[in-house]
C-alpha positions in Angstrom: -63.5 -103.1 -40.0 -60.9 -100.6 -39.7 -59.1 -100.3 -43.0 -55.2 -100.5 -43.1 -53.2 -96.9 -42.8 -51.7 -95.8 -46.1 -47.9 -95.3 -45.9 -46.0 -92.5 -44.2 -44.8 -90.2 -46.5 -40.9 -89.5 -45.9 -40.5 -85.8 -45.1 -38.4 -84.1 -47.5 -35.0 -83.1 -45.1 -34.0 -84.3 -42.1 -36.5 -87.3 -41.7 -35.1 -89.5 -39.1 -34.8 -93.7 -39.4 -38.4 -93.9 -37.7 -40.6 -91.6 -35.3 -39.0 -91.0 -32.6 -35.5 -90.8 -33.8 -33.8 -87.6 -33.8 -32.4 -86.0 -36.8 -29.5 -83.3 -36.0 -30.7 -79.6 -35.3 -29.6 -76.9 -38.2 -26.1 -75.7 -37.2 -26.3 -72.4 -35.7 -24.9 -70.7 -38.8 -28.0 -71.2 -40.7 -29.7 -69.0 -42.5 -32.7 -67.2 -41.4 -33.9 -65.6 -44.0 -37.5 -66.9 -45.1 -37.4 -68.1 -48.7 -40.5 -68.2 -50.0 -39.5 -71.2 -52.6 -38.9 -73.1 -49.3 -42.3 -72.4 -48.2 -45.2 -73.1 -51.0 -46.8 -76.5 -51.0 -50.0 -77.8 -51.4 -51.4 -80.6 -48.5 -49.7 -83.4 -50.8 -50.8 -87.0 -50.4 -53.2 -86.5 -47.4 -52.0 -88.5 -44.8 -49.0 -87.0 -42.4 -47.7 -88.7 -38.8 -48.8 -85.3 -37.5 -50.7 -82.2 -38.5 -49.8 -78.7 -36.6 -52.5 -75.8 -36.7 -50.7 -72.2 -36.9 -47.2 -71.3 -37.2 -46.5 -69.0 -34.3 -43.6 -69.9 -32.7 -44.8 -72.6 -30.8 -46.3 -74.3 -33.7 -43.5 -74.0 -35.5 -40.9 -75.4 -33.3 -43.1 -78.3 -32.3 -43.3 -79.0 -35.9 -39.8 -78.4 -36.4 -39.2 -81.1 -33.3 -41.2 -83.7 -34.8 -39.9 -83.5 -38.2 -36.2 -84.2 -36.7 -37.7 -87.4 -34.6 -38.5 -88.8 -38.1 -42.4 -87.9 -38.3 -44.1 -86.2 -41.8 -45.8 -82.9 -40.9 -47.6 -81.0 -42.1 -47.7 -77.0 -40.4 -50.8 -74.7 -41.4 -51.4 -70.9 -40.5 -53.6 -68.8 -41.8 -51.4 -65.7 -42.5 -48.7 -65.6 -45.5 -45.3 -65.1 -43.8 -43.4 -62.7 -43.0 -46.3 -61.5 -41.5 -46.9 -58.9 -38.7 -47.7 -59.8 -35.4 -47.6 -57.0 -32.8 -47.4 -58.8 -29.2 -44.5 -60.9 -27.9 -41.5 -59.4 -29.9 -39.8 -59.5 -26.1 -37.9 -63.1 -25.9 -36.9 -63.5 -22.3 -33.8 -64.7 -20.6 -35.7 -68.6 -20.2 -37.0 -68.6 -23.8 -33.0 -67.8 -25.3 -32.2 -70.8 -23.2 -34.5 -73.3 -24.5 -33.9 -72.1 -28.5 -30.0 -73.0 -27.6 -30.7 -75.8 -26.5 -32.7 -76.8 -29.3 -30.2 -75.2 -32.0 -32.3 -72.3 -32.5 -29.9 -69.8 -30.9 -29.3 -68.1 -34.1 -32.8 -67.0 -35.0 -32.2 -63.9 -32.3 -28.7 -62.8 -33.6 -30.4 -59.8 -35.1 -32.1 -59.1 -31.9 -31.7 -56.1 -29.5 -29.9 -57.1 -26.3 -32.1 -56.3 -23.5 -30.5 -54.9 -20.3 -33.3 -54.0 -18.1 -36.9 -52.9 -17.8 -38.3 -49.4 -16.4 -41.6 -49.6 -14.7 -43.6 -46.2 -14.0 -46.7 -45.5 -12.0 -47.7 -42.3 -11.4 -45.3 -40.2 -11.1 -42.3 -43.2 -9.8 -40.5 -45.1 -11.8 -38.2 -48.0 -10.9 -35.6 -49.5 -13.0 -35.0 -53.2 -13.0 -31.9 -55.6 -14.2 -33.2 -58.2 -16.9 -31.0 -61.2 -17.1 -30.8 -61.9 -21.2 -33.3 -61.9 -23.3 -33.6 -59.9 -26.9 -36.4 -57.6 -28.6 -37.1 -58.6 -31.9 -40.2 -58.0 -34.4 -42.5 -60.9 -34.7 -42.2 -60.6 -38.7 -38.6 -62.1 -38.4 -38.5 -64.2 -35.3 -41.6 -65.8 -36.5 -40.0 -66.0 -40.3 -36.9 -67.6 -38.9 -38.4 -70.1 -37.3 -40.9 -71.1 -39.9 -37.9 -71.8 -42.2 -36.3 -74.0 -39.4 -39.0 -76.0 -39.6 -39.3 -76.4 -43.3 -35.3 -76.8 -43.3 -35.9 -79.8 -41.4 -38.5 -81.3 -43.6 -41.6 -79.6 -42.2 -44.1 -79.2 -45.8 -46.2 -75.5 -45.0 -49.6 -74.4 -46.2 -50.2 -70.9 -45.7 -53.2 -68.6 -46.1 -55.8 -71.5 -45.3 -57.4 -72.3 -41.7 -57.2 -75.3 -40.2 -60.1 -77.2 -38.4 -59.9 -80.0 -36.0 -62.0 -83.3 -37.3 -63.0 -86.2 -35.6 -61.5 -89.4 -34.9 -61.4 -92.5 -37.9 -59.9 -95.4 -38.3 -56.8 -94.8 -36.3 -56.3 -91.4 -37.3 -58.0 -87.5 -36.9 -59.4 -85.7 -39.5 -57.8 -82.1 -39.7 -60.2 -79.8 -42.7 -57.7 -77.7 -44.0 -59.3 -75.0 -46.5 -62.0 -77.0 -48.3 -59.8 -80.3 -48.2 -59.3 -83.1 -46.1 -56.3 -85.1 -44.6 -55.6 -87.5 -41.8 -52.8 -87.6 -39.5 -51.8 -89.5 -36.6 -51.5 -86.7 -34.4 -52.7 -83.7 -34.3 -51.1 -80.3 -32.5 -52.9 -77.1 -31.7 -51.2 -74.3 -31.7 -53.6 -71.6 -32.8 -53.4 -68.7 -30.2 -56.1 -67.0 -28.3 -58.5 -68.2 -30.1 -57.6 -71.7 -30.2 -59.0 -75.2 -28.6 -62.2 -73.1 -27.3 -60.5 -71.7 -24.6 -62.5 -70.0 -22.0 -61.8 -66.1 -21.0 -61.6 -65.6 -16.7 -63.9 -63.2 -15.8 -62.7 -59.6 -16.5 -60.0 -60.6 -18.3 -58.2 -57.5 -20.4 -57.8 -57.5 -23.8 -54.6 -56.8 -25.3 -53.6 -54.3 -28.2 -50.7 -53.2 -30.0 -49.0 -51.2 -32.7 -45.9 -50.6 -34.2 -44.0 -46.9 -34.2 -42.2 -45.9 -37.3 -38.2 -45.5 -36.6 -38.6 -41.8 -37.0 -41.4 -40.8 -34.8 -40.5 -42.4 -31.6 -39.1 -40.1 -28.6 -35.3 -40.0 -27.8 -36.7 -41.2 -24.0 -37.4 -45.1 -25.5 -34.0 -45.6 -26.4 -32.6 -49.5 -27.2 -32.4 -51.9 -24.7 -34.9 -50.9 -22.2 -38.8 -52.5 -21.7 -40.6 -49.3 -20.4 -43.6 -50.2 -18.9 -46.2 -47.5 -17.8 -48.7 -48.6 -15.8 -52.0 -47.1 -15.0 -56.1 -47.1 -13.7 -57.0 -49.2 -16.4 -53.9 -51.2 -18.0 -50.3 -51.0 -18.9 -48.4 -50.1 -21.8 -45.0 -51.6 -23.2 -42.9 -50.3 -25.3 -39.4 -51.5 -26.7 -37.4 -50.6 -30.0 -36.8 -53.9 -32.0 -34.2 -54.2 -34.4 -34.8 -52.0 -37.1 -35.7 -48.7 -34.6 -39.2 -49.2 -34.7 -41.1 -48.9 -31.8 -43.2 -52.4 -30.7 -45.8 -51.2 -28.4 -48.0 -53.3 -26.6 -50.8 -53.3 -24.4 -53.4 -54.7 -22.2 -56.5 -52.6 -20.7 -59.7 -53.2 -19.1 -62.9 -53.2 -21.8 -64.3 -50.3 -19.8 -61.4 -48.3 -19.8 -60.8 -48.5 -23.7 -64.6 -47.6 -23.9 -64.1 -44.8 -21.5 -60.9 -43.7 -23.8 -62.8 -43.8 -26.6 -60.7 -46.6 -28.4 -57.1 -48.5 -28.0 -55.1 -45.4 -29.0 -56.4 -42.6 -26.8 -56.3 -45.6 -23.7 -52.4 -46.1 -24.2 -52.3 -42.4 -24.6 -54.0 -42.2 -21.3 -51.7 -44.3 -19.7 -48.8 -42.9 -20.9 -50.2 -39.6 -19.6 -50.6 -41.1 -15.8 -46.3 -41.8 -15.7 -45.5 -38.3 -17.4 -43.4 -40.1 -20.4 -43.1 -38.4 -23.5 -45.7 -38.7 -25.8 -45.4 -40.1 -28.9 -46.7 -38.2 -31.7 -49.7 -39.4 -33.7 -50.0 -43.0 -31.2 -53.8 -42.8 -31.5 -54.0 -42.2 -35.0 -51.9 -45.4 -35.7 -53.6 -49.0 -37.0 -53.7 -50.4 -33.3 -54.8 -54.1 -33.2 -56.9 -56.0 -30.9 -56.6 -59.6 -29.4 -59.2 -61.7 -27.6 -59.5 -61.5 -23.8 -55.8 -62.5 -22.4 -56.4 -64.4 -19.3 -58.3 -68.0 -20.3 -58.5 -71.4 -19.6 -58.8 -74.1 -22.1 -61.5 -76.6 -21.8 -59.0 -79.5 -22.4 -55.3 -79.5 -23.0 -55.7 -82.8 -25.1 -58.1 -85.6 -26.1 -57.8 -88.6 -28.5 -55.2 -87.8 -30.9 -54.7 -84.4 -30.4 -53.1 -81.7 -28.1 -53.4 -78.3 -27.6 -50.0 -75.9 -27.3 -48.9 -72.1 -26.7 -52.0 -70.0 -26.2 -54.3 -72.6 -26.9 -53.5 -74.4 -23.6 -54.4 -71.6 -22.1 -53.2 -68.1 -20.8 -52.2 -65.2 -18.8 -51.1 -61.6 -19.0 -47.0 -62.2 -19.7 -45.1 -59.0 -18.0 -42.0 -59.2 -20.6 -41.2 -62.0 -22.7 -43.2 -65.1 -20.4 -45.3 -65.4 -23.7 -42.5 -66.7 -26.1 -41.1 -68.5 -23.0 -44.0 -70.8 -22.6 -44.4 -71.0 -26.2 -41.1 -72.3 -26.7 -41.1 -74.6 -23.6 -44.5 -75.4 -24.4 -43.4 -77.0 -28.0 -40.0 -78.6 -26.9 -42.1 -80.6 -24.5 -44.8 -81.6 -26.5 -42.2 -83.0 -29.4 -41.4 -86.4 -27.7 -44.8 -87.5 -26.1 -46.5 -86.6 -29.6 -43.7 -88.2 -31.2 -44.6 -91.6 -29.4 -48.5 -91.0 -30.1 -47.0 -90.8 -33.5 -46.2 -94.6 -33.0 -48.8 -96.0 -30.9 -51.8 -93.9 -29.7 -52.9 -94.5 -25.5 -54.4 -92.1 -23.7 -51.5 -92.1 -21.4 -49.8 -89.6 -24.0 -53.0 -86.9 -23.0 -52.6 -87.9 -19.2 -48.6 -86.9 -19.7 -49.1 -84.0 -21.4 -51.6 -83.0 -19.0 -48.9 -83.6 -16.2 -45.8 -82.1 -18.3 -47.5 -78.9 -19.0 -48.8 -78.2 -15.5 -45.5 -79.1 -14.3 -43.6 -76.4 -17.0 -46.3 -73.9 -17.9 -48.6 -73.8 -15.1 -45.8 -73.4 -12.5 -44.7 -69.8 -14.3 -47.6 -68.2 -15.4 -49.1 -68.0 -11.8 -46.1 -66.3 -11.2 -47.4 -63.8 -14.0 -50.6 -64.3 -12.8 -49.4 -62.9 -9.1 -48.1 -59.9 -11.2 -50.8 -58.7 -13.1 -52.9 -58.9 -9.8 -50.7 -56.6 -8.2 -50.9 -53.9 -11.6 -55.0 -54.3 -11.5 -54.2 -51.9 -8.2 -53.0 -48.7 -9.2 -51.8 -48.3 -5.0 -50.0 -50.9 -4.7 -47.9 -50.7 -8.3 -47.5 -47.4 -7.0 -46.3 -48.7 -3.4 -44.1 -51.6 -5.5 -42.3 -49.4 -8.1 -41.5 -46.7 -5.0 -39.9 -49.5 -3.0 -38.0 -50.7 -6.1 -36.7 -47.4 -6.8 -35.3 -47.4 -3.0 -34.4 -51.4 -3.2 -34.3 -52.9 -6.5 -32.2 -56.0 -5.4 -36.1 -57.0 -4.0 -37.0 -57.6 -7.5 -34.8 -60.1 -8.5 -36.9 -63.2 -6.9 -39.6 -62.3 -9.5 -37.2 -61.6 -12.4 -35.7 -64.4 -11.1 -38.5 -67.0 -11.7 -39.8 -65.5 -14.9 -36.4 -66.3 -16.4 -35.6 -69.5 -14.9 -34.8 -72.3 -17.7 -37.6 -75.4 -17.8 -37.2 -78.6 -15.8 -38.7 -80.3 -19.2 -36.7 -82.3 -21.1 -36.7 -82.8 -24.6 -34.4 -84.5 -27.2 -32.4 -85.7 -24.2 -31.6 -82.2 -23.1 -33.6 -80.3 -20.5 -35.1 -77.1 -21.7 
């Protein structure tokens, strides 16, 4: 016999009067600033409407969105934050719209407005209009919204991984360190190398590294996404808001090995467009991710879904990343808010639907793109006809930007 679910812990801000319920956002002059006296906690009574594995920014702001509809959660990452993370500091034009519409708006004020993006191969280069969006390092965006979610009641464990368990008594068993706790529902929302996800066949990897203030070229001023592509990749680069250089990458494994390592590969790249070179790049601690492009096995199963990378991904162009992280977790918050309440597997079969029908739909538009930059021709053949006619870019910019049809809290995002 099953035995009877101990109570619900009440979060400790901004529960609502039951799951489901939604608690007002933080007003949008909020603080950002992550305090770490906010942030320490231990996994506290064991039992939590929802668990979420890793704080990126879709974990946190589906934590965040759950904590305002009334549920205890509990949000674990394995990294202490601030922390630094060097891919996805770009925040497009679609993923500004959907943090305003979740109160979130002021998380970017410290961003770097973003005006347009300049794209080289070979020896063209082609300058295209970005429609919004912001540049800002990972170590703050990431921060701010960490301390959204714990503003709103959200209880943090850092520094420990999280394991999905199996189903009991009404509940799923999430290992946390070397402890155990239950919770109604658990949320994924553990990157790359989440949910088992499976890499597509010669998938690149992506890399990345940050340039001190003082080192980087006069050429990469503010404002501007330059994006050198090449044989065997592309590189990004964009200043964030302290001057530093984010640079980010993704190659082909046999071009990095023909390179002789992620440095020399971007240098190599860089080298194919004739941009400046930036002194000491393949000297610098450049980090690695998994394979880019993958599929996850399963968006969701009995009392769990998968999120953000983890439901699976392709190479983003500038900014798609955050986008679908953010959409991702604004749409997630109300069908795991009513598995919070009563479990069916309807909730997998909608999330299933809702994520096909507001994740799906844009990354094959990214997928389309990083087809086209696997051929060094026909990049060249695109940026040269840009140059001449960039007004034929703006059906691509266009739908890479585009706000979500989901809705969540009663507003679409």
């Amino acid at each position: 016999m099953n035995q009877p679910l101990p109570p619900t812990p009440s979060p400790k801000k901004g529960g609502g009067e039951r799951a489901g319920s939604l608690a007002p956002a933080a007003s949008a002059g909020a603080s950002s600033v992550l305090s770490p006296s906010l942030l320490r906690g231990g996994v506290g009574e064991g039992f939590y409407d929802a668990v979420v594995i890793g704080a990126g920014p879709a974990g946190a702001v589906a934590a965040r969105e759950l904590a305002r509809r009334g549920c205890s959660v509990l949000l674990v990452d394995k990294s202490h934050f601030p922390r630094p993370k060097v891919c996805g500091c770009c925040v497009n034009g679609a993923a500004g719209e959907s943090l305003r519409r979740l109160g979130l708006s002021h998380v970017l004020a410290n961003g770097v407005q973003l005006r347009d993006v300049r794209i080289g191969a070979g020896r063209h280069a082609a300058s295209v209009k970005l429609p919004g969006g912001v540049s800002l390092s990972r170590e703050a965006f990431d921060a701010a919204l960490v301390c959204e979610a714990v503003k709103c009641g959200v209880q943090l464990r850092e520094g420990v991984t999280a394991k999905l368990g199996e189903p009991n008594a009404g509940t799923r068993e999430v290992f946390v360190g070397q402890e155990s706790v239950r919770a109604k529902v658990v949320v994924v929302a553990s990157g790359l190398s989440g949910n088992d996800a499976m890499p597509e066949a010669g998938s690149r990897i992506g890399a990345g590294v940050v340039v001190a203030a003082d080192l980087v070229p006069p050429f990469f001023g503010p404002g501007t996404i330059f994006m050198a592509t090449g044989r065997g990749g592309y590189v990004g680069l964009v200043r964030v808001e302290d001057g530093r250089l984010d640079v980010a990458a993704a190659f082909d494994v046999a071009f990095v090995k023909a390179q002789g390592g992620l440095g020399l590969a971007a240098e190599a790249v860089l080298g194919e467009v004739g941009w400046p070179r930036v002194l000491g790049l393949a000297e610098l601690p450049w980090k690695g991710t998994p394979a880019l492009t993958r599929r996850a096995k399963a968006l969701a199963g009995e009392r769990w879904f998968a999120i953000g990378d983890a439901a699976g991904y392709v190479e983003p162009f500038t900014g798609e990343g955050m986008a679908w992280a953010i959409a991702s977790a604004a749409t997630i918050a109300p069908i795991a808010a009513r598995a919070v309440q009563h479990w069916d597997d309807a909730h997998r079969r909608a999330w299933e639907s809702a994520h096909h029908r507001v994740i799906g739909q844009r990354q094959r538009v990214c997928w389309v793109v990083s087809r086209v930059l696997r051929s060094p021709t026909l990049t060249t053949a695109v940026v040269r006809t840009l140059s001449a006619l960039p007004i034929l870019s703006r059906p691509v910019v266009r739908a890479l930007n585009r706000s979500s049809a989901s809705r969540s809290h009663g507003t679409p995002v």
